[in-house]
N, C-alpha and C positions, 0 to 999 in steps of 0.2 A: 547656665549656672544657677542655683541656686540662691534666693535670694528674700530676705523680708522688705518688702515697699511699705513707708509709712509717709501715706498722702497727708501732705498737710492740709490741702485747701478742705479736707473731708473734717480732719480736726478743728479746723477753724471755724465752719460753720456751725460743728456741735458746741462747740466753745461760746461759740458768743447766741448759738439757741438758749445754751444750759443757764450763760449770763444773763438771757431777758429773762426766765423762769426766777434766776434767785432776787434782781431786780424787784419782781413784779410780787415777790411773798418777802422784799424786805431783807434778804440776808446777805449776809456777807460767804465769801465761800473760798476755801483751798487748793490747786488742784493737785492731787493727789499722783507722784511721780514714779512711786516706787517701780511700775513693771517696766521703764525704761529703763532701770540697773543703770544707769549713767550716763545715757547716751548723749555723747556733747552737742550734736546737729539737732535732734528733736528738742530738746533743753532749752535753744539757744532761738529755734523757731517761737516758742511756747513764749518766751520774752519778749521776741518783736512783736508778738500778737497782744503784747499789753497785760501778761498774765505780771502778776505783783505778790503774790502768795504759792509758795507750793513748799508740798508737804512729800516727806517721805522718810523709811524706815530703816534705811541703812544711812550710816552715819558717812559712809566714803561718797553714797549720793551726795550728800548734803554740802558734801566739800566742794563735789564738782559745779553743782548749780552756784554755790557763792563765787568762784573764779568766774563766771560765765557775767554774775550783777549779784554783786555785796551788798544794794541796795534791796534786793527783795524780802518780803517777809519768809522764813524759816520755821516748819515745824517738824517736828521730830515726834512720826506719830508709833513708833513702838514703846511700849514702857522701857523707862528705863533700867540698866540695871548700873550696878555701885560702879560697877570699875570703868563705868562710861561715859562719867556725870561729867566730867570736866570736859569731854570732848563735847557732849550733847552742849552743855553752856558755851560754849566757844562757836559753836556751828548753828544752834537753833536759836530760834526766838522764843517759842514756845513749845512746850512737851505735853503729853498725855501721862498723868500720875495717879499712880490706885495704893503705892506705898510710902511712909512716911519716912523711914529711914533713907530711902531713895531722894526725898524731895529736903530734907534735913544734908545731902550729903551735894546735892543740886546747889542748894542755898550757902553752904561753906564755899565750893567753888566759883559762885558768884559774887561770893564777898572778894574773894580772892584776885577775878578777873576786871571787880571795879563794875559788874553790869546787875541789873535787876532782870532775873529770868522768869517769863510767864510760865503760865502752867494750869491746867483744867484737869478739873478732879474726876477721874471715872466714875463713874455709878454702872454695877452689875445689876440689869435690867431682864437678864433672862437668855443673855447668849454664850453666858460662860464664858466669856474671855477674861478679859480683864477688867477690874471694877471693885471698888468696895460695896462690901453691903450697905442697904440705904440704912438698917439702925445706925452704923456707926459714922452716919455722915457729920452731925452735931459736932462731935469729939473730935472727929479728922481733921474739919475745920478749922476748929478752934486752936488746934496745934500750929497747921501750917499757916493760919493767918498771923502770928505773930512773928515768922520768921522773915528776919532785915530786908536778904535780898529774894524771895520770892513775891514774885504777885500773882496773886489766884486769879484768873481773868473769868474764871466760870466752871460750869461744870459741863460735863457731856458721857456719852455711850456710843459704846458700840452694838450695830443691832444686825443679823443676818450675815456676819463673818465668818462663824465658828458651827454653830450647833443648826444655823440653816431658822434660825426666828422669825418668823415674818413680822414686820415693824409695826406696829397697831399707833393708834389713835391714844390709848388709854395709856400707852408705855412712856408714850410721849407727855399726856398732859401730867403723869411722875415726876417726870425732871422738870416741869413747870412751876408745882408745886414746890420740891424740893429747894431750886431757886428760890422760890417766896420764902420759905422757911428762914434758909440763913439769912436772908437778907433784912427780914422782920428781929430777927435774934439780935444778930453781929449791929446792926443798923449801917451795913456794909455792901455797895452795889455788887452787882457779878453781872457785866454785860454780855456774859458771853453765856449761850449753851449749845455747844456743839454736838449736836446728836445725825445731824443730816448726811447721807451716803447715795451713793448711787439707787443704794436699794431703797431707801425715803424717796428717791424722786416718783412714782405714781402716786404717792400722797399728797404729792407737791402738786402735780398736776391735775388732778382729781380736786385741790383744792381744801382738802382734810388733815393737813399737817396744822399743828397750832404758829400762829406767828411769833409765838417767843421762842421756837426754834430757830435759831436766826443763824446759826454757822453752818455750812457743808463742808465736807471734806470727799472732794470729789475726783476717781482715776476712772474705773472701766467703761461709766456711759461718755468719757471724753472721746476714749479711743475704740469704743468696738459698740457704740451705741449700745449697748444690751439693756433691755430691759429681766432687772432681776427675780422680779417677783413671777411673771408669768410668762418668761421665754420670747425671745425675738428680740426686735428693735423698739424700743422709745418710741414714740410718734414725734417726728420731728427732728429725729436724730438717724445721722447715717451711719451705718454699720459695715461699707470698705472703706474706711481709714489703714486696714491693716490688711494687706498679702502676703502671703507666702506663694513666690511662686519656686517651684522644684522642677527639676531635669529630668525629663525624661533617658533613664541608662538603657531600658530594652524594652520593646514592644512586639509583641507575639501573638499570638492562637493557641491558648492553653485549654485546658480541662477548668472549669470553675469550681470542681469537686475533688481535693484528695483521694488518688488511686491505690495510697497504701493507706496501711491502718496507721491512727493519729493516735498521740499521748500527749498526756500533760506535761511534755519536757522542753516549751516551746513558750517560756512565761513572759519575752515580752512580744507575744501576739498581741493584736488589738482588732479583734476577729468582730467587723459584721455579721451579724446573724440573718443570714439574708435566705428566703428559700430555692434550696437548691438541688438538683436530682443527680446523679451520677450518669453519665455522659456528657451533660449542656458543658457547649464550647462557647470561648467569647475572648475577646482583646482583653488584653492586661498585660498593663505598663509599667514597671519598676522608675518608680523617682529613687534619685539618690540622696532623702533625708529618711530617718530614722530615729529609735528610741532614743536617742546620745544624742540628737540635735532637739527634739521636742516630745509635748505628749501627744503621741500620737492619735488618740482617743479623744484629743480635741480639737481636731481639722475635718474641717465641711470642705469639699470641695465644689467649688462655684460653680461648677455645673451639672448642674440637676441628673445628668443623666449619670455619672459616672460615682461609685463606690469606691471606700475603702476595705479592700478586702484582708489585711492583716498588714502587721510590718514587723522585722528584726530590728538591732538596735543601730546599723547601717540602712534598711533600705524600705521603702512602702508600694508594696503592691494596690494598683488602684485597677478595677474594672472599668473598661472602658463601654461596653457593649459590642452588640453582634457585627460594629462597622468600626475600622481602627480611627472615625470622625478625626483623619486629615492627620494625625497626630504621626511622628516621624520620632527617632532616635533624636537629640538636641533640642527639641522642644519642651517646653515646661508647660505643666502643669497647676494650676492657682487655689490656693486653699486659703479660707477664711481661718484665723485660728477663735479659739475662746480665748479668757482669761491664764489657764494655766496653760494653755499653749505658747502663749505670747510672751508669759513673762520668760520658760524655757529658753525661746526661738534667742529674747534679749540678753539674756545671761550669759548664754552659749556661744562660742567662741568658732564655732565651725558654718554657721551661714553670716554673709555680711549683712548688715541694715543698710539700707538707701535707700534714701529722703528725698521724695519728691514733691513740687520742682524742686533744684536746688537751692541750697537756704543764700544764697545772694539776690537769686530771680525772686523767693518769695517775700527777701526782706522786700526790694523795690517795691514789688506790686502790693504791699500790704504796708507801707508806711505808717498810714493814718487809720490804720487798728486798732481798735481798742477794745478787749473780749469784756471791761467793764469787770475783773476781779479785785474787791477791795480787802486789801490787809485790814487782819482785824485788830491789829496794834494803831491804825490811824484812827481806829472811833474813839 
């Protein structure tokens, strides 16, 4: 059968790696939940591990990790928009805001619900997402610092989401500055500046991030170790946390070369360009996932030897090589996914997730865990 495995103990240990890293530069850090789309067993392992903060972008996540422990910290990291404000105050703690009518519309419904909602002002640093311009930080300030029920806990960016920015040194000591600014102005602390991501972390470790960086908001190096900046793995991070393993439906001795003439009417190909002659034979095996279960364009398969040679939106043809290497009808096949492979795989309602060990065996063995994430509402 087809299947996503999401190892915990692989999780755990980058967990609590990624925890001695924010430790040792001082910060507090989030972990960022969103590509689990909800999943109640990984949610639920990620709490026995001690995790105290987690952050994500759909507001029905956010619902499911509170039933799981209403005691954790809550961030609600998509901006928001108007007709979501009361939900976002009901469900988060703290939100990411770049508009003022948003954050005025935040503050009415926290009047409403009796609670004081945090909230970190974006600053647009060069990734084009979301963010105000730095001229108009002064002014932005000064608006919502006077509103009853917000508290501005800091400021933060997004950096290497959107436009692909690589995060610099100098971007960083901006929002350090900018910090100093209001705080000189207003005579008004901001303990917070959340700029850190997966993609910050070689700064981190490299040792060239400034220390008044001090929040992360951290998903992909949890679960697929990646390093962002320059391809692969983290040092010190493991990268199968996550499987996909898929069924083999037929394996055969095919042609590796198209015998008739090909067209472009075959758009969800996700064709290797691999060198190839007309005649060369070789194995090739149909698993039974495809485009409608994932991107296919983002599965390695774990062993070195064997290709993705295209897939339809039922099924993926993988080359095996010149020997069918043991493999049989019923057998599966293993593929690492990337980032947009993974979150597809979880979204998607046609392969199941299983959690290994099981989350009872992994509570027991992991009682006195602790990955060390501190909520930044406790500072």
């Amino acid at each position: 059968m087809n299947r996503v495995l999401i190892n915990l103990e692989v999780l755990r240990e980058n967990l609590q790696t990624i925890g001695n890293w924010m430790d040792e530069h001082g910060a507090s850090w989030t972990v960022v939940t969103k590509v689990l789309c909800g999943h109640v067993q990984t949610l639920l392992a990620l709490q026995t591990l001690g995790v105290r903060s987690m952050g994500d972008s759909r507001l029905e996540n956010l619902s499911s990790i509170r039933r799981i422990d209403p005691g954790l910290e809550f961030w609600y990291l998509r901006v928001p928009d108007m007709t979501s404000t009361a939900a976002v105050v009901r469900l988060a703690d703290v939100s990411l805001n770049s508009e003022i009518r948003v954050i005025e519309s935040l503050n009415d419904e926290a009047r409403k619900q009796g609670k004081i909602h945090g909230i970190v002002i974006m600053i647009e640093l060069g990734d084009l997402r979301e963010g105000i311009l730095p001229g108009s930080l002064i002014d932005f300030y000064k608006h919502v610092f006077q509103l009853s029920n917000i508290d501005v806990k800091g400021i933060g960016a997004n950096l290497g989401c959107l436009a692909g920015a690589v995060p610099t040194v100098d971007q960083f000591m901006q929002l350090v500055l900018y910090r100093e600014l209001l705080e000189l102005k207003f005579q008004h602390r901001l303990p917070v500046i959340s700029a850190g991501s997966s993609a910050v972390l070689p700064l981190v470790l490299n040792k060239q991030l400034p220390k008044a960086i001090n929040h992360f908001r951290i998903g992909e190096a949890i679960f697929l170790g990646t390093d962002l900046i320059r391809g692969g793995t983290l040092p010190g991070l493991r990268g199968d946390g996550i499987v996909l393993e898929a069924e083999i439906a037929e394996i055969k001795v095919k042609s590796l070369v198209p015998l008739v003439e090909t067209t472009a009417m075959t758009p969800s190909l996700s064709e290797v360009h691999e060198e190839r002659t007309p005649g060369m034979r070789g194995f090739r095996a149909l698993v039974s996932v495809g485009n409608l279960d994932t991107d296919i364009s983002g599965l390695t398969p774990i062993n070195p030897k064997y290709s993705i040679a295209g897939a339809s939106s039922d099924v993926t043809v993988v080359n095996i090589g010149d020997e069918a290497d043991g493999l049989r009808v019923g057998d599966t096949i293993q593929f690492r996914p990337n980032y947009a492979a993974f979150v597809r795989l979880m979204n998607g309602k046609y392969v199941p997730k299983v959690v290994t060990p099981k989350i009872m065996e992994f509570q027991t063995a992991n009682t006195d865990t602790d990955v060390n994430v501190v909520p930044v509402l406790a500072s």
